[in-house]
Steps between C-alpha positions, in 0.01 A plus 500: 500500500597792242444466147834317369441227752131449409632482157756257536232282722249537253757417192606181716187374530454520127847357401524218747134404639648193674744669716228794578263231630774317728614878615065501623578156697738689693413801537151404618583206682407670841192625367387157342603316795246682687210418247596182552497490869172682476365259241611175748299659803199514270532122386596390893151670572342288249639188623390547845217593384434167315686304766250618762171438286645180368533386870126603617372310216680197507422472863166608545377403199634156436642689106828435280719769371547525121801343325538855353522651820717234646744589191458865564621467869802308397601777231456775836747299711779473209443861410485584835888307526643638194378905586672432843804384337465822237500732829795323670719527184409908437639515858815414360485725223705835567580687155343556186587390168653145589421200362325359783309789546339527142431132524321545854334828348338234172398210832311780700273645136454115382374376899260821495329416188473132633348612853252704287378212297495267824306746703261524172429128481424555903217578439284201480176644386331110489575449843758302683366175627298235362212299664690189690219255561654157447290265328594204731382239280383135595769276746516176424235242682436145517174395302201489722365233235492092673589697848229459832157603428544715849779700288296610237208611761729690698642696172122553456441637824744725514475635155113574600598680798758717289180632283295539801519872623449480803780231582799714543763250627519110485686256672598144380664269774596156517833294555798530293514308180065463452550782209408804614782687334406271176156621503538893559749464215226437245316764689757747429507394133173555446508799663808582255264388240191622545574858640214566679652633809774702383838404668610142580764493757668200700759518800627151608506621886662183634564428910806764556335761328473863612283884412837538296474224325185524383521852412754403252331209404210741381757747362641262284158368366381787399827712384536732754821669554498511884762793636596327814425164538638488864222789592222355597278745525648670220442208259127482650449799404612459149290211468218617624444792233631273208222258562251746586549631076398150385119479515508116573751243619516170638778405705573127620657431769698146490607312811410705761628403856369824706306766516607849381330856502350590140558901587923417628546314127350822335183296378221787426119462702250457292296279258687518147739196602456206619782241713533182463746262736589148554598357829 
């Protein structure tokens, strides 16, 4: 550029600012949609990123994504839309200095500066997750109070095998309707209430139920995200290592027609747990 033009550019951006600002949308519209593309790959890393750890953790580790992060994966998928749309409509852009153009030239600056702050916010330096360890609280049970004396002694007896160590699984059989699911409910409250051995879970196994079913059954109790829930050994696996991070659990098993493998549910070896089913 010789001297007389870079006078003339340099008087025009002094005399009309505006129009020496929309000339910049244009004439570095290629250039700035290429920051931007650059600037999408970076936040499309992110998400992965954080789509691939949220996954692990929710699986493995029975946890619960932030309502942040929840929000901030929403914002990537409509700014992901709306910077595909921006690249579709440059594609129809063929000269300089029209309307369209300028206004596609102000779209591309303004969605740069807003993939900059949304890659910022990214960041997440508290963490993503938080601990999902549902406090099941107490199920509803019919008073023990006026019922058999034989009631009350069973409760007993099973509660005192629960704090013996060296019981590991107990069994409480009789025909339908004598109470059996009546009494391990107030053993699960107290469990519930007392929180001596960590974890309460039930599963209401019933006559035509399966590995699957249970798996979700235990899933469900204590929040665990399972990935497939038609895998079998997939979900066994999942289970496995979520209960192996809790130091103690009980689990009761409720109406239990058959017998089925500890190791093919995903149930850990070991002493920190204890099983408790009615039949």
């Amino acid at each position: 550029m010789d001297v007389a033009m870079e006078f003339l550019w340099e008087t025009a951006k002094t005399i009309a600012p505006n129009a020496w600002v929309q000339y910049n949308y244009s004439r570095n519209l290629q250039e700035n949609l290429n920051v931007l593309k650059n600037e999408m790959q970076e936040l499309s890393s992110r998400e992965s990123d954080i789509k691939n750890e949220l996954k692990t953790a929710e699986v493995v580790c029975g946890k619960k994504r932030k309502a942040e992060v929840c929000l901030w994966l929403e914002n990537v998928e409509k700014i992901t839309s709306e910077v595909t749309k921006i690249e579709d409509d440059s594609k129809q852009a063929k000269r300089y200095f029209i309307p369209s153009h300028l206004a596609l030239g102000k779209r591309v600056v303004k969605k740069i500066e807003e993939v900059v702050k949304l890659k910022e916010k990214g960041q997440f330096s508290e963490g993503l997750l938080v601990d999902l360890l549902p406090e099941n609280g107490s199920m509803p049970a019919t008073k023990l109070m006026g019922r058999t004396t034989a009631e009350r002694n069973i409760l007993e007896q099973i509660w005192e095998s629960l704090i013996n160590q060296e019981v590991r699984t107990i069994g409480v059989h009789g025909l339908e309707g004598v109470g059996k699911t009546t009494i391990m409910t107030h053993i699960y409250n107290k469990i519930e209430s007392c929180r001596i051995f960590g974890t309460a879970i039930w599963v209401t196994v019933s006559n035509d139920s399966n590995i699957e079913r249970l798996q979700n059954g235990i899933a469900q109790a204590i929040g665990l995200k399972l990935s497939n829930k038609e895998d079998e050994m997939r979900s066994s696996m999942e289970l496995f290592q979520a209960l192996m991070r809790r130091e103690k659990f009980v689990i009761i098993f409720d109406d239990v027609w058959k017998s089925f493998p500890l190791e093919k549910v995903g149930i850990p070896e070991g002493n920190a747990y204890k099983i408790v089913l009615t039949t």
